[in-house]
Residue frames relative to the residue before (quaternion, step in Angstrom):
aa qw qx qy qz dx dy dz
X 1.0000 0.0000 0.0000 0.0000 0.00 0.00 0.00
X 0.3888 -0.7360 0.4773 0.2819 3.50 -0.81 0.80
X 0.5326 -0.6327 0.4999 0.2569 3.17 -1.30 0.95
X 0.5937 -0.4641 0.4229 0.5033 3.90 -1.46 0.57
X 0.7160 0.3702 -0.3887 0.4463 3.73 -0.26 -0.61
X 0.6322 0.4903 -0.4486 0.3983 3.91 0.61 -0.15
X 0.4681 0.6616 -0.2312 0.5382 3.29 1.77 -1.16
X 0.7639 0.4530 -0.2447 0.3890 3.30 0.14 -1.26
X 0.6665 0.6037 -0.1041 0.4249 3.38 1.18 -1.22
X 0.5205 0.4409 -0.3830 0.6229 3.37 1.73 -0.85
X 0.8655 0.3038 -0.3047 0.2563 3.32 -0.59 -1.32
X 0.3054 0.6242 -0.5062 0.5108 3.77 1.57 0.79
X 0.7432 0.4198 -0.2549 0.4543 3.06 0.09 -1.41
X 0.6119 0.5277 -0.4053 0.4275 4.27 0.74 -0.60
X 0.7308 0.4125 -0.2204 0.4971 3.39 0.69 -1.19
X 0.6986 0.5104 -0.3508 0.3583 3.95 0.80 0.42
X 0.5001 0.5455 -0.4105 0.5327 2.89 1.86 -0.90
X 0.7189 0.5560 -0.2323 0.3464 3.64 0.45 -1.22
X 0.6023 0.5310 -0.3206 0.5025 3.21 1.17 -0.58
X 0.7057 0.5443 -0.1911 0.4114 3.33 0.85 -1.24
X 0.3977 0.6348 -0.3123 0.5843 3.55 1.82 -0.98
X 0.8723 0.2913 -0.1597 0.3588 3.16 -0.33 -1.39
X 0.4789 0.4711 -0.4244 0.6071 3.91 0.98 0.34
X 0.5266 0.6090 -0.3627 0.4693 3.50 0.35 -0.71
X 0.6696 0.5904 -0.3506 0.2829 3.59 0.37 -1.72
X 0.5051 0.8006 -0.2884 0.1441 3.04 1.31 -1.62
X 0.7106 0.5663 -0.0347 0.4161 3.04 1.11 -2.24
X 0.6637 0.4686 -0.3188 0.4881 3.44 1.37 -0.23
X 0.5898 0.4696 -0.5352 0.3811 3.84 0.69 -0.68
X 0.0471 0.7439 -0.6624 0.0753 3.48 -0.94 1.44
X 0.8550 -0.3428 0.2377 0.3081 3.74 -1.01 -0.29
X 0.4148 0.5755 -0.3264 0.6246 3.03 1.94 0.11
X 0.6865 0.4353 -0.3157 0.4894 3.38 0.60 -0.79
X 0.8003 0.4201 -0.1742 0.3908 3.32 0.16 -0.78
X 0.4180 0.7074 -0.3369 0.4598 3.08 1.94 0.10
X 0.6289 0.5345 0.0212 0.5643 3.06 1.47 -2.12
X 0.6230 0.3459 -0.3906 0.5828 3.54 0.56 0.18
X 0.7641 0.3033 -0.3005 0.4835 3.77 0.55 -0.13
X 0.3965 0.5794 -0.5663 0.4317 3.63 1.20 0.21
X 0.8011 0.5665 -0.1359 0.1376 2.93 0.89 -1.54
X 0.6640 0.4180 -0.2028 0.5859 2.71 1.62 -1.26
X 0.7634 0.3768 -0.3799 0.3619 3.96 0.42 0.85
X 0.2287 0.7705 -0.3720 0.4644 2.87 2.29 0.32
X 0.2510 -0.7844 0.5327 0.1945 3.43 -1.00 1.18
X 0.7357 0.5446 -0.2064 0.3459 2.91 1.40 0.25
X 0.6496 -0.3608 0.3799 0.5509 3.70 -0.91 -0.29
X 0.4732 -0.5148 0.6875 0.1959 3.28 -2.49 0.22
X 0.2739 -0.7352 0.6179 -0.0520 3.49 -0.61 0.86
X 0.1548 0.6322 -0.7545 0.0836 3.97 0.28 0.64
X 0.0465 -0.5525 0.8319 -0.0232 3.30 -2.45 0.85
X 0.3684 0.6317 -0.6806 0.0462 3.09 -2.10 0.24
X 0.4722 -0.6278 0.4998 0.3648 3.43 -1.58 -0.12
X 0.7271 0.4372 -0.0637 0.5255 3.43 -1.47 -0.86
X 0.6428 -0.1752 0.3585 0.6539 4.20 -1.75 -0.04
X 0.7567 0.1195 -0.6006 0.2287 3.54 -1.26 0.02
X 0.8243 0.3813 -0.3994 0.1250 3.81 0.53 0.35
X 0.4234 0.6289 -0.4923 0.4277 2.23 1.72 1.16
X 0.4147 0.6399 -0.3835 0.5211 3.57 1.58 -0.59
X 0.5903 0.6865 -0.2277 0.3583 3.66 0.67 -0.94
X 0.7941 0.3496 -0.1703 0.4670 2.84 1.05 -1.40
X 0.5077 0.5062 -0.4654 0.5191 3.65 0.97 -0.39
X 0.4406 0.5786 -0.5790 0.3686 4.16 0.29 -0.76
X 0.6934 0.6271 -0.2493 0.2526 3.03 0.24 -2.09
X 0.6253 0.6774 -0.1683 0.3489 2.97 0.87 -2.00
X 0.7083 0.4488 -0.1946 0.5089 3.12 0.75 -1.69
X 0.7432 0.3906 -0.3391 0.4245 3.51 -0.09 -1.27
X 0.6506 0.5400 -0.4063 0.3465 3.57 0.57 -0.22
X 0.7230 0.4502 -0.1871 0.4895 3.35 1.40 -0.93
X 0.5378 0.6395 -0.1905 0.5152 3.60 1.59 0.55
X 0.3712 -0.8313 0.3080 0.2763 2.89 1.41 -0.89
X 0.4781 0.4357 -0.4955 0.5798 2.79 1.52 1.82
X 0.4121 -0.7428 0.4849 0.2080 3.63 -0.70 1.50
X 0.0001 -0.7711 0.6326 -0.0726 3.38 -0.70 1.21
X 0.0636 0.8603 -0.5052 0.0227 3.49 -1.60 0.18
X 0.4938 -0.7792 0.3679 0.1163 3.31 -0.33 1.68
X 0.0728 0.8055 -0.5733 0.1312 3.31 -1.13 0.96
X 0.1776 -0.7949 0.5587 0.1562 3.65 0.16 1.23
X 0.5024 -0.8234 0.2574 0.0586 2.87 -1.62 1.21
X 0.3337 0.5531 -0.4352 0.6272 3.09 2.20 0.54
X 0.6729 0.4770 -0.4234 0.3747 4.06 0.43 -0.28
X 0.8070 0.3541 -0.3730 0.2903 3.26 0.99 -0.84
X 0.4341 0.5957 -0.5474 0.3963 3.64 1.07 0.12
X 0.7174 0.4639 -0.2222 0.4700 3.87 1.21 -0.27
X 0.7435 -0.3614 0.1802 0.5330 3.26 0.86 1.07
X 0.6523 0.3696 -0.3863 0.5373 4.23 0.43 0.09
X 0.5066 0.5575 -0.5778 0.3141 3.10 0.61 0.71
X 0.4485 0.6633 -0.3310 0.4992 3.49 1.52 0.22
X 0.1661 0.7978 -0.3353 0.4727 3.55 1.78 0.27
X 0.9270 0.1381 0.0269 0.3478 3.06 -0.12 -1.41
X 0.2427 -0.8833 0.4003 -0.0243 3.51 -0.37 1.47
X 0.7740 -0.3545 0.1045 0.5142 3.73 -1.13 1.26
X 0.7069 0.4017 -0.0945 0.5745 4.26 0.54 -1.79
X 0.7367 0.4542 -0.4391 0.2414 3.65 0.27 0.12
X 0.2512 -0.8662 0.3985 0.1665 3.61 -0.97 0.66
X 0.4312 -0.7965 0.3778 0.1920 4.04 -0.20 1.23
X 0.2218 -0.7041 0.6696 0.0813 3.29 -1.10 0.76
X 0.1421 0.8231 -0.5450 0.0734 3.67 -0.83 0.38
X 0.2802 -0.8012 0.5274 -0.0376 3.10 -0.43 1.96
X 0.3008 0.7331 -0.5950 0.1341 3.32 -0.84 0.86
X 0.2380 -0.7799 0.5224 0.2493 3.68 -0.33 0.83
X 0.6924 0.3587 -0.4314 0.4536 3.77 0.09 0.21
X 0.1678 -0.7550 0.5641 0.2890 4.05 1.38 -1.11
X 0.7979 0.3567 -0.3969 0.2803 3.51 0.84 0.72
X 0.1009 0.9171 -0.3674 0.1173 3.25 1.71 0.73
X 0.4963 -0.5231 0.4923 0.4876 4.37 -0.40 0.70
X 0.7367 0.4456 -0.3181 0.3970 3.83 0.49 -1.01
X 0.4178 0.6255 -0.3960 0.5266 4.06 1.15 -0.76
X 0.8965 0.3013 -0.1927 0.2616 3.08 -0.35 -1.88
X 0.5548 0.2725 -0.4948 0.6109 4.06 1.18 0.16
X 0.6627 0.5023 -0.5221 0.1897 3.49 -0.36 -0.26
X 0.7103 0.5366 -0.1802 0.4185 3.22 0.89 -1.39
X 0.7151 0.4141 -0.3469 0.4436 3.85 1.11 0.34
X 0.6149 0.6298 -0.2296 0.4154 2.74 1.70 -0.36
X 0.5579 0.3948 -0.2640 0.6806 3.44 2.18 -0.92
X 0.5710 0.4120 -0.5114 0.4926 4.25 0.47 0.49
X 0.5823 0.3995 -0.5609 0.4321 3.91 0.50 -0.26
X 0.7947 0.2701 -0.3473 0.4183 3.71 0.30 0.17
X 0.8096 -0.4447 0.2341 0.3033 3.53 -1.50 0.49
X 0.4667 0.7474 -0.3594 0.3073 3.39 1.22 -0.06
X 0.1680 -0.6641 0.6554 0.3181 3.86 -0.83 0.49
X 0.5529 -0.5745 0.5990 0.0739 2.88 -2.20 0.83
X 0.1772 0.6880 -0.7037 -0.0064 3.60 -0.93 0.43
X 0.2763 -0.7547 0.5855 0.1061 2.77 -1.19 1.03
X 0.2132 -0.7070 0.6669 0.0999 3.71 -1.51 -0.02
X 0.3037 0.6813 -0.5593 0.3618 3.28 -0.07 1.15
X 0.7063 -0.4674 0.5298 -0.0436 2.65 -2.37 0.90
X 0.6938 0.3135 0.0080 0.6484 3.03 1.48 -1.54
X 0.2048 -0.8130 0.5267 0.1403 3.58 -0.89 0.68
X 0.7050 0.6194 0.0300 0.3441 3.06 1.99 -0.30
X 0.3876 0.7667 -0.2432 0.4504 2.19 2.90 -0.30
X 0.7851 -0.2056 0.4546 0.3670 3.10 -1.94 -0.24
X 0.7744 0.5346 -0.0847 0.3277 3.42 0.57 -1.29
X 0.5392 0.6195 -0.1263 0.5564 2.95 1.69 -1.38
X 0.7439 0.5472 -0.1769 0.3405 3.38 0.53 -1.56
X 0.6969 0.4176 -0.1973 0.5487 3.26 1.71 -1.52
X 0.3448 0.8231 -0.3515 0.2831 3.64 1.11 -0.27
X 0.1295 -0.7300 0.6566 0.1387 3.67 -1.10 0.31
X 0.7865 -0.0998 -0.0951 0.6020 3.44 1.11 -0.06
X 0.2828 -0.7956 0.5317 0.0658 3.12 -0.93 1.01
X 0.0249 -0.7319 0.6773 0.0705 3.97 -0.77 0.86
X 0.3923 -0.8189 0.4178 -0.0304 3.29 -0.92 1.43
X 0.1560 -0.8624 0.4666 -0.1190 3.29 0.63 1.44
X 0.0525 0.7716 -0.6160 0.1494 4.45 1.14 0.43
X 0.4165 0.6702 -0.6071 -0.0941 2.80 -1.49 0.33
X 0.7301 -0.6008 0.1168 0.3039 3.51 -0.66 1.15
X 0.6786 -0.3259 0.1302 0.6452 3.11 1.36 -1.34
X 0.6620 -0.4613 0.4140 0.4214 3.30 -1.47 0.70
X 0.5477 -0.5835 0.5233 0.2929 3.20 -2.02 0.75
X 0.4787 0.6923 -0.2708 0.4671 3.45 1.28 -0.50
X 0.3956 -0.7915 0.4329 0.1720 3.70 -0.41 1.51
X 0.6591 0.3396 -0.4672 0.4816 3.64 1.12 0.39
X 0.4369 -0.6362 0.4781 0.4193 3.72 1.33 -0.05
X 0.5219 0.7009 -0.3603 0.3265 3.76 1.11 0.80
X 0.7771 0.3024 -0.2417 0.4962 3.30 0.61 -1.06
X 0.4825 -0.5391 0.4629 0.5121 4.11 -1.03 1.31
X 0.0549 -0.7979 0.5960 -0.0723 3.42 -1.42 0.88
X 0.7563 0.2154 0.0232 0.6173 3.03 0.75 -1.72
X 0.2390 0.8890 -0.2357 0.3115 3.20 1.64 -0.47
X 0.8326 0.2785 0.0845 0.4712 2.71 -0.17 -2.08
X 0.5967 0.6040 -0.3877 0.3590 3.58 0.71 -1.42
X 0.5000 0.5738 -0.2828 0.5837 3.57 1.59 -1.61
X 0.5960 0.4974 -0.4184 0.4715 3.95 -0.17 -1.26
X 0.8583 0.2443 -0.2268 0.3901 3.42 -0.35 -1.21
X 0.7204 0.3477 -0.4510 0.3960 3.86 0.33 -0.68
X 0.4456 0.6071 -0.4373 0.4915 3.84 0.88 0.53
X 0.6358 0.4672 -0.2747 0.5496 3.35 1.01 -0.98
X 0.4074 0.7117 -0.2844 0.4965 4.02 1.34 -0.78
X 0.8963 0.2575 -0.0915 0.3493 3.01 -0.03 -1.37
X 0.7783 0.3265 -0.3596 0.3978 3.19 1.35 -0.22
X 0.3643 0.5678 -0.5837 0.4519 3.35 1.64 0.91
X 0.6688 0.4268 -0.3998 0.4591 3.37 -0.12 -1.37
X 0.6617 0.4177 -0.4757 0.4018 4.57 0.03 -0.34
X 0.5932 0.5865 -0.3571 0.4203 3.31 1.17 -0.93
X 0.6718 0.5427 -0.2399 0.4434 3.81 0.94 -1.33
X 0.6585 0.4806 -0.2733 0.5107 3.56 0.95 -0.75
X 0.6553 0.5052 -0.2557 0.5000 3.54 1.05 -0.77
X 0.6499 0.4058 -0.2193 0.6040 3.69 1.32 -0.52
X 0.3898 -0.6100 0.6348 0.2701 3.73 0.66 0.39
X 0.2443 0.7870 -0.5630 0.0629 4.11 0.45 0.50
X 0.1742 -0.8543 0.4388 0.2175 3.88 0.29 0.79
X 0.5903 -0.2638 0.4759 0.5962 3.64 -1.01 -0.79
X 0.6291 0.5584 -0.4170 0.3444 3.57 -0.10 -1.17
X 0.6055 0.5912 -0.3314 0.4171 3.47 1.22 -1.72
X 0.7798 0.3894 -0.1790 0.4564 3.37 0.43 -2.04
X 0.4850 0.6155 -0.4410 0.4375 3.77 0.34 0.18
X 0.5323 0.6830 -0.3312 0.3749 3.54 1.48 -1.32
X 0.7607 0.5484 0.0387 0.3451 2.73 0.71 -2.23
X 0.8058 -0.0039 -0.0265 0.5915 3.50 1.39 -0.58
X 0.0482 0.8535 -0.4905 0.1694 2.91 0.28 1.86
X 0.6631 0.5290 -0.3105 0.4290 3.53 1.43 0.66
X 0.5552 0.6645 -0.2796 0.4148 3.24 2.21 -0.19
X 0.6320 -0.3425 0.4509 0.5291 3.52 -1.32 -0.18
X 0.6363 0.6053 -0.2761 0.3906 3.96 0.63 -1.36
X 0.6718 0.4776 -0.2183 0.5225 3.40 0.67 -1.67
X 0.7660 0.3784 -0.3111 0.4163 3.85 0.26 -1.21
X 0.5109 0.5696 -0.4027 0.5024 3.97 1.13 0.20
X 0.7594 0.3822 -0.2623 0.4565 3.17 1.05 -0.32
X 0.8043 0.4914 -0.0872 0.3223 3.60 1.26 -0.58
X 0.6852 0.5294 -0.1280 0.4837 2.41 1.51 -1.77
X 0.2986 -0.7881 0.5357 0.0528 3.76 -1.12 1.18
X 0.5151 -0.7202 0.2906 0.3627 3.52 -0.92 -0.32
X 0.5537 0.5584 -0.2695 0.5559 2.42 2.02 0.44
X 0.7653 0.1378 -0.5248 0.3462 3.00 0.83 1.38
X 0.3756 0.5234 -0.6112 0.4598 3.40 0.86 1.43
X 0.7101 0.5492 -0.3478 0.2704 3.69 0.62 -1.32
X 0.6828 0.5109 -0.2516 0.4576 3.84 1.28 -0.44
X 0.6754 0.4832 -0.3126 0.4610 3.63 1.17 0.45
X 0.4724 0.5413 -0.2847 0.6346 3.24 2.26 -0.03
X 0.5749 -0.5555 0.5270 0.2884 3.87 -1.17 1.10
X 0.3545 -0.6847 0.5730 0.2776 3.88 -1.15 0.87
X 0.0460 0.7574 -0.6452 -0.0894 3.87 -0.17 0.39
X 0.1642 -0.7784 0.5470 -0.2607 3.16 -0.72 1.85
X 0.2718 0.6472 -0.6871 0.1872 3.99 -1.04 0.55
X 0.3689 -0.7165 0.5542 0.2083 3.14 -1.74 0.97
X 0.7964 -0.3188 0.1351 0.4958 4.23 -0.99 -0.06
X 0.7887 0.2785 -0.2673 0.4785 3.20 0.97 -1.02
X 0.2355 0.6003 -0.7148 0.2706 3.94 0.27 0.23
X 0.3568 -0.6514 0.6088 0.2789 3.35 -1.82 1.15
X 0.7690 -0.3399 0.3559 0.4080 3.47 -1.41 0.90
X 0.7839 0.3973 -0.3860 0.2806 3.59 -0.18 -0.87
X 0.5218 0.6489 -0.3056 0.4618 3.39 1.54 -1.52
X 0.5976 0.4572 -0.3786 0.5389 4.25 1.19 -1.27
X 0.8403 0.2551 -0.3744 0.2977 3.65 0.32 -0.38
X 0.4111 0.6895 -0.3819 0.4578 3.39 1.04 0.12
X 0.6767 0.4674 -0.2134 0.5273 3.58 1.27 -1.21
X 0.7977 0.4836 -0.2539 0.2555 3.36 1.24 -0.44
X 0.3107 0.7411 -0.2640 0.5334 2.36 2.62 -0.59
X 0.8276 0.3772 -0.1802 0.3745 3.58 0.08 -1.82
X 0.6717 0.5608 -0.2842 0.3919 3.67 0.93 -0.68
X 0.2421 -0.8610 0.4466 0.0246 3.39 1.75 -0.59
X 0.5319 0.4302 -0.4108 0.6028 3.56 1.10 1.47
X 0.8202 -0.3941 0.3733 0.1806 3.69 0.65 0.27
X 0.8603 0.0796 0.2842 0.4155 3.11 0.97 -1.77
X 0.0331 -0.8112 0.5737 0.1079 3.93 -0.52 0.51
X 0.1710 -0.5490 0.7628 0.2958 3.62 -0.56 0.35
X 0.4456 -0.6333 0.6325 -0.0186 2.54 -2.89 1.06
X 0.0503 0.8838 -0.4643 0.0295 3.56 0.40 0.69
X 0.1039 -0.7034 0.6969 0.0933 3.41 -1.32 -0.38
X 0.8017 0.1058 -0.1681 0.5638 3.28 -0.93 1.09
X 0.6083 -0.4239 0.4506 0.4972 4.37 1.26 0.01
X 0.5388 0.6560 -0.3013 0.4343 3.97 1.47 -0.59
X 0.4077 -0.7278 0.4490 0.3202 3.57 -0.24 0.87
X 0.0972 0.9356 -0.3286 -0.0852 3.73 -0.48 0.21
X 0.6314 0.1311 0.0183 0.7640 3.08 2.01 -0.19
X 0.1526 -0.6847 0.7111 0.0474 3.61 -1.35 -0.12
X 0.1396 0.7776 -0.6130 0.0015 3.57 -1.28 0.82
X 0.3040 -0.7692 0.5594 0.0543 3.72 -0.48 1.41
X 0.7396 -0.2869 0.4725 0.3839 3.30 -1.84 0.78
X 0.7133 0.4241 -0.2560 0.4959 4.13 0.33 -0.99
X 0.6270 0.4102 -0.4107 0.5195 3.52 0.73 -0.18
X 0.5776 0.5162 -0.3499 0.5268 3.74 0.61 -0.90
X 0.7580 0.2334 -0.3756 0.4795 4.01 0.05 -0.45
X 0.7538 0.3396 -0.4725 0.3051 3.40 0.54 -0.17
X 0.4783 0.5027 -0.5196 0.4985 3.84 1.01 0.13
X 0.4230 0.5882 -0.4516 0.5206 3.88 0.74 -0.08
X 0.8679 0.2254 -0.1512 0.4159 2.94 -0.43 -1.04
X 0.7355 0.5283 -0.2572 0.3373 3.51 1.15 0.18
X 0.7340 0.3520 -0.0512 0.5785 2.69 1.84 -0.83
X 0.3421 -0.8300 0.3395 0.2806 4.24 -0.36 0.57
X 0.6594 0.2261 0.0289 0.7164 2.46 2.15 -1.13
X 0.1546 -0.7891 0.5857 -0.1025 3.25 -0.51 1.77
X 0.5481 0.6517 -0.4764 0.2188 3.78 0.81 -0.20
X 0.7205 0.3990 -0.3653 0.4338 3.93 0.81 0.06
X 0.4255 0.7558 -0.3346 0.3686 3.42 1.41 -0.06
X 0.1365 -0.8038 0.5746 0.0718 3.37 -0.82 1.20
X 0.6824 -0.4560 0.2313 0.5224 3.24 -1.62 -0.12
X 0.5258 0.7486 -0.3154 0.2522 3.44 1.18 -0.79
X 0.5050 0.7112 -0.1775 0.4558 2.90 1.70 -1.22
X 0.8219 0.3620 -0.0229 0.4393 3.51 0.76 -1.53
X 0.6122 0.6962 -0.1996 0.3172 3.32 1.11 -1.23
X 0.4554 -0.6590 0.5864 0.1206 3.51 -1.26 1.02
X 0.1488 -0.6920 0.6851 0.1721 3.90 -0.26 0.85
X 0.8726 0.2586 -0.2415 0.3368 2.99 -2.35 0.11
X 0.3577 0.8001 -0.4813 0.0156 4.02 0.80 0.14
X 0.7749 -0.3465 0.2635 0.4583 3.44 -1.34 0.29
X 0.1630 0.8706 -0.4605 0.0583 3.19 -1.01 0.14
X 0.0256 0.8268 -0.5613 0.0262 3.93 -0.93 0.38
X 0.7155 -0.6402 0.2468 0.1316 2.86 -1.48 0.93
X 0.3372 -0.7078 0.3841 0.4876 4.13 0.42 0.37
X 0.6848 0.4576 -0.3787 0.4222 3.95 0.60 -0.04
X 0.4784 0.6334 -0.3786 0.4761 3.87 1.38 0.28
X 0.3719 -0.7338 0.4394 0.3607 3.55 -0.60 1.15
X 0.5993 -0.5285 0.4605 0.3867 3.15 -1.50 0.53
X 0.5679 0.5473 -0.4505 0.4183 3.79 0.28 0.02
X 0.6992 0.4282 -0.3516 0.4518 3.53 1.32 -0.22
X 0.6243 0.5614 -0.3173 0.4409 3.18 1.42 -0.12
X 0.4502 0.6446 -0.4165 0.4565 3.51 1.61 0.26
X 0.7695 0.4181 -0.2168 0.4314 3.10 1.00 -1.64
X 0.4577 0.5374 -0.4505 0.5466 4.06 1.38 -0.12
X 0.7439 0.2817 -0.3367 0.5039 4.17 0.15 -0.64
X 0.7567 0.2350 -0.4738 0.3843 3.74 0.40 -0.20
X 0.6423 0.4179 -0.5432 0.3430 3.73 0.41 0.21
X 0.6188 0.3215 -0.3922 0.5999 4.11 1.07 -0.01
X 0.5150 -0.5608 0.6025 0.2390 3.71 0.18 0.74
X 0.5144 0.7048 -0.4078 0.2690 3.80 0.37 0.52
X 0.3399 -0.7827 0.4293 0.2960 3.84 -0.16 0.61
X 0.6135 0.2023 -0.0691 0.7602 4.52 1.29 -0.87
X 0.0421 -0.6926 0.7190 -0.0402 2.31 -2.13 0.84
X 0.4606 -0.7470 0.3720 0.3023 3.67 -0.43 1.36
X 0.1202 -0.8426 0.5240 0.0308 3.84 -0.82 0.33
X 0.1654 -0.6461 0.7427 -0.0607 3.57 -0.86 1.88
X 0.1430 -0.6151 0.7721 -0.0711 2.17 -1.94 1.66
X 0.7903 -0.1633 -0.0133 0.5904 3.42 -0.31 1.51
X 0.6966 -0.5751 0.0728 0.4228 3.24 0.35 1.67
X 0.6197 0.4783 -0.3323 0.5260 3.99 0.69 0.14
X 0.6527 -0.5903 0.3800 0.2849 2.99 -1.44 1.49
X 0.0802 0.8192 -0.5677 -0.0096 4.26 -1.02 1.07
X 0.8228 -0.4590 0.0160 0.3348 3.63 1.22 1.14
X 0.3665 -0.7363 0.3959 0.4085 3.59 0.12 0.31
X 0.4469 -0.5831 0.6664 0.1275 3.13 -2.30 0.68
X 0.3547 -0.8409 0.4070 0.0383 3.74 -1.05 0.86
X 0.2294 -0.7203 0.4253 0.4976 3.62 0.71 -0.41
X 0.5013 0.6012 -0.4679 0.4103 3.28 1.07 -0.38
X 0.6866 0.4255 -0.3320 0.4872 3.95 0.79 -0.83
X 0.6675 0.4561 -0.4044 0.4278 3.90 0.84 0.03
X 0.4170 0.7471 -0.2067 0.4745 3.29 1.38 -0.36
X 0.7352 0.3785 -0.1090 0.5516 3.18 0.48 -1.69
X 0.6648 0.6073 -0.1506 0.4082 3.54 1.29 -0.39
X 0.4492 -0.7927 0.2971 0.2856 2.73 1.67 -0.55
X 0.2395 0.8769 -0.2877 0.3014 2.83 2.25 -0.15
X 0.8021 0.3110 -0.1357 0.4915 3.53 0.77 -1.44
């Protein structure tokens, strides 16, 4: 049994070959590639990725990506389409096919069967010399010397190569599509990512009680409101206008300052000029307003008048942080 430092020493030695693979790649993005990134990106059609074995599963993450970028793609393994999914692929669409040798039994019927029709080919391969290569219209060159695997057998380095090829021609495709945040927000509007991009404070800050008092409320009535409102905090307003703010931390320190607290007002206690933000600012800016003032709430005007406070606890739950 190998010892932890022998352990430790293998999975060093994996993550260099691969590293080193994947520098390497560099030297290949030639004019073929960049050919294939403009087929693509004036292509009225879909991306078509195939393969067998790890490249269709490598295949499928491509997809993944280009879909989530804002280039329509769709997977199609290449033992299925000789079995009726070869109906997949339509007049405007353009194929990818991953195969690190390019001479797989499954390659060689598929790949004449997608040239009897109007479709360009790109290939992914290892092998510029393959079957695949040969039948190709553009070729993206994916070499790599030898598997990370100590018999040079299982796809390893292979794939890692397969997929950061696929990488690059999303992320050329995304730059070529002016794809913004706004864009990628579309596309993942249920993630942590997406909700940095969308989510406002107006729609966390209206499902949280409005805990509210004006200068003169007596002190006790401000803690009661803070008690019942359960946030910590009451903004101080006048006229619905934010004007002050007083936190749970103000209450203990007028405690501890004061013996007798029964004529005390908010005025008395209150914080002028507090933080604040606007209900149409994304909540992801309201993270970066409480961690740079070391603050836990923040009050929130909606069209200049006071419209309830925000918690870190409610960005949190969001997934925000």
């Amino acid at each position: 049994m190998n010892t932890l430092q022998e352990v430790i020493q293998i999975a060093k030695q994996t993550i260099e070959i691969q590293s080193a693979a994947i520098l390497n790649l560099s030297n290949y993005i030639d004019d073929d590639f960049a050919l294939a990134v403009d087929y693509i990106y004036k292509s009225k059609g879909r991306v078509i990725i195939t393969g067998v074995g790890k490249s269709a599963l490598i295949a499928n993450k491509i997809v993944a990506t280009l879909n989530s970028t804002g280039t329509p793609a769709v997977f199609m393994h290449a033992a299925d389409a000789i079995h009726g999914d070869l109906g997949t692929i339509q007049q405007d669409d353009t194929v990818i096919c991953i195969s690190k040798s390019g001479n797989t039994p499954e390659i060689k019927v598929l790949v004449p069967l997608i040239k009897n029709g109007s479709n360009k080919l790109i290939a992914i391969t290892a092998n510029k010399n393959s079957f695949l290569a040969n039948q190709s219209n553009f070729i993206l060159n994916a070499y790599v010397e030898k598997e990370a695997c100590p018999n040079n057998l299982a796809p390893t380095t292979s794939t890692t190569a397969q997929l950061v090829i696929g990488d690059a021609l999303a992320i050329c495709l995304l730059k070529m599509r002016g794809f913004s945040a706004q864009d990628f927000a579309k596309y993942h509007p249920g993630g942590a990512l997406g909700k940095k991009l969308y989510l406002r404070v107006s729609d966390i800050v209206h499902a949280n009680l409005k805990p509210q008092v004006q200068e003169e409320t007596d002190v006790k009535k401000v803690i009661v409101e803070i008690s019942e409102k359960l946030l910590g905090v009451t903004a101080v307003t006048e006229n619905d206008k934010i004007i002050g703010i007083i936190t749970d931390g103000d209450i203990r320190r007028m405690l501890n300052k004061h013996d007798n607290i029964a004529n005390l007002k908010a005025k008395d206690i209150m914080s002028y000029n507090p933080k604040k933000i606007d209900s149409s600012a994304l909540a992801v800016d309201a993270l970066e307003i409480m961690e740079n003032n070391s603050i836990t709430q923040l009050l929130v005007e909606e069209n200049g008048k006071f419209a309830g406070v925000i918690h870190l606890h409610d960005l949190i739950k969001e997934g925000i942080l």
